[in-house]
C-alpha positions as CSV (number, residue, x, y, z in Angstrom):
1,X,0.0,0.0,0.0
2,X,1.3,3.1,-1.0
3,X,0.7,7.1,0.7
4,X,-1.8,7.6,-2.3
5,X,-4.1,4.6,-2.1
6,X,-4.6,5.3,1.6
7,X,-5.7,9.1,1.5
8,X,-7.8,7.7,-1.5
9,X,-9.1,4.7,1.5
10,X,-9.7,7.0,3.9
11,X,-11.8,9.9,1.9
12,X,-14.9,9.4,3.4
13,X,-13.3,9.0,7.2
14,X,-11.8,12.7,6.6
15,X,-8.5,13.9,6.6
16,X,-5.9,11.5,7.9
17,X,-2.3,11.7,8.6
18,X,0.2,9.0,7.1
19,X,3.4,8.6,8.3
20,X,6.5,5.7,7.8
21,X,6.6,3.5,10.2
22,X,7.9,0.5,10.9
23,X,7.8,-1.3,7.2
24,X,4.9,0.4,6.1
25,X,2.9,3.4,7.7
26,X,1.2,4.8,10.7
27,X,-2.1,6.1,10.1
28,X,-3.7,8.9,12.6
29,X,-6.4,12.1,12.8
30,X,-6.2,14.8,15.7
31,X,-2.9,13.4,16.5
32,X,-4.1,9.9,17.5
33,X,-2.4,6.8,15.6
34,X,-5.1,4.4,14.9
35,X,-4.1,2.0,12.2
36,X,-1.0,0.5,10.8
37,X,-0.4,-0.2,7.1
38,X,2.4,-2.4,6.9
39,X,3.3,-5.5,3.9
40,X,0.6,-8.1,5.8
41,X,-2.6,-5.9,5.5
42,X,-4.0,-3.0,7.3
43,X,-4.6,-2.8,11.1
44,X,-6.8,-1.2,13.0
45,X,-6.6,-0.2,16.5
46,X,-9.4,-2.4,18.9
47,X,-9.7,-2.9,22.6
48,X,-12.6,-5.1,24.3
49,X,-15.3,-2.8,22.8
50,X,-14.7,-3.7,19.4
51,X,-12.4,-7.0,19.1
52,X,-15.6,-9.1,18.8
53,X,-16.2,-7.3,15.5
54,X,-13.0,-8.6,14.0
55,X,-13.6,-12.1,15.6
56,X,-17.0,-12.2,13.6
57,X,-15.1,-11.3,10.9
58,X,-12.8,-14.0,11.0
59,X,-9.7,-11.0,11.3
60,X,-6.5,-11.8,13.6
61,X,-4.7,-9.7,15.7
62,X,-1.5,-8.3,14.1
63,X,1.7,-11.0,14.7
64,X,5.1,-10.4,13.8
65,X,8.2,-13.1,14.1
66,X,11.1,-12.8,16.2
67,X,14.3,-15.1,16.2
68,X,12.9,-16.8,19.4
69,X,9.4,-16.8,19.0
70,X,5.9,-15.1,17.5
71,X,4.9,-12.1,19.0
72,X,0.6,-11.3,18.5
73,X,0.0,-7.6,19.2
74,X,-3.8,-7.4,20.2
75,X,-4.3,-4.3,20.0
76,X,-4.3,-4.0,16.3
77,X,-6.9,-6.6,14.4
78,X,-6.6,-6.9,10.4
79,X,-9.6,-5.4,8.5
80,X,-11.7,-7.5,7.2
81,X,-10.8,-7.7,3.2
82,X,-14.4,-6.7,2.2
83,X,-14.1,-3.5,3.6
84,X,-11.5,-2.0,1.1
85,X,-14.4,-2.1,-1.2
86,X,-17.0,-0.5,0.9
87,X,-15.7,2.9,1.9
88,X,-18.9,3.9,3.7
89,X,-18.2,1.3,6.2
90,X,-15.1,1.5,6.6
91,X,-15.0,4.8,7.7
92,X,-17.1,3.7,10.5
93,X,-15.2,0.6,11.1
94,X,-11.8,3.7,11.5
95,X,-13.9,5.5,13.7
96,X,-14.3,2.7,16.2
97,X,-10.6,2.2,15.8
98,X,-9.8,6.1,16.6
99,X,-11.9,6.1,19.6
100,X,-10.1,2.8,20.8
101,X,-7.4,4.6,20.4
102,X,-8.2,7.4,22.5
103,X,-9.9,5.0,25.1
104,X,-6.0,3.4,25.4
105,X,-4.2,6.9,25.7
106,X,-7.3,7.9,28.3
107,X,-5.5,4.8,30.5
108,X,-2.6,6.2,29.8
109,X,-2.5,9.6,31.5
110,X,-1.0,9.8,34.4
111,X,-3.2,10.5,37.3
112,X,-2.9,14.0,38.8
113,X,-1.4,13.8,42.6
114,X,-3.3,14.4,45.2
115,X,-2.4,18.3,46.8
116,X,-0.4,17.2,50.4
117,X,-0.8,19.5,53.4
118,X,2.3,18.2,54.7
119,X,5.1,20.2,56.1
120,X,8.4,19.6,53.9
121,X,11.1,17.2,56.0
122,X,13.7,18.8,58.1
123,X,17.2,19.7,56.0
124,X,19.8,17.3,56.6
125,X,22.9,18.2,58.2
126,X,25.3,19.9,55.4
127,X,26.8,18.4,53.1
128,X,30.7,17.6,53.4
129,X,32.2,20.8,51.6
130,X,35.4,19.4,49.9
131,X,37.6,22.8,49.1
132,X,39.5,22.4,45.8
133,X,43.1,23.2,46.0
134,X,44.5,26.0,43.8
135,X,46.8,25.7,41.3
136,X,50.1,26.7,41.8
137,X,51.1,29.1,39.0
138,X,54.4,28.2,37.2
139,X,57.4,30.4,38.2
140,X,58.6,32.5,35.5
141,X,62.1,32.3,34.9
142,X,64.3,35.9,34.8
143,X,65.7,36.1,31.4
């Protein structure tokens, strides 16, 4: 898949953002990545609210080989082949996979602390001060 068929895939979605990633591309809109495109297909971002729709669908999570072993990345599902002729639907199938997306950064954000009414520990003794001995200049010799 190319930059060009993908803008052209994602018309009816809206404006998308495609950049290289990986072997392939990373796919986002308001600054959320929400699908790769890589050599194996195109993958969409799910979590538990939409991975049944890709099990229905016969799709499988995105899997890549290491030296050691296979490594399946759930979070990204294949789209369903079907789709890249339907654009209608697949722009709702990418809008499911944007707000999956932003569910997962949601987790993501660090809590704010709690404001503490506690009084700020007692200093510690000083430091040991270690002086740094001058330099001795080098005597100049009388011509």
């Amino acid at each position: 898949m190319d930059r060009d068929f993908l803008i052209d895939l994602f018309a009816d979605f809206g404006p998308v953002t495609i950049r290289r990633m990986f072997s392939g591309f990373g796919i986002s809109a308001d600054g959320t990545n929400f699908a790769l495109a890589l050599r194996a297909g195109l993958y969409f971002r799910a979590d538990e609210a939409t991975i049944p729709q890709y099990e229905a669908e016969g799709s499988q999570p995105f899997q890549y080989q290491t030296r050691a072993k296979t490594v399946t990345v759930n979070s990204y599902w294949q789209l369903p082949a079907r789709l890249f002729d339907d654009s209608e639907e697949l722009s709702v199938w990418a809008r499911a996979a944007l707000a999956a997306a932003q569910r997962a950064a949601l987790k993501k954000r660090p809590k704010a602390k709690k404001a503490t009414t506690k009084e700020p520990a007692p200093k510690k003794a000083a430091a040991r001060k270690t002086v740094a001995k001058k330099k001795k200049a080098p005597k100049r010799r009388k011509a």
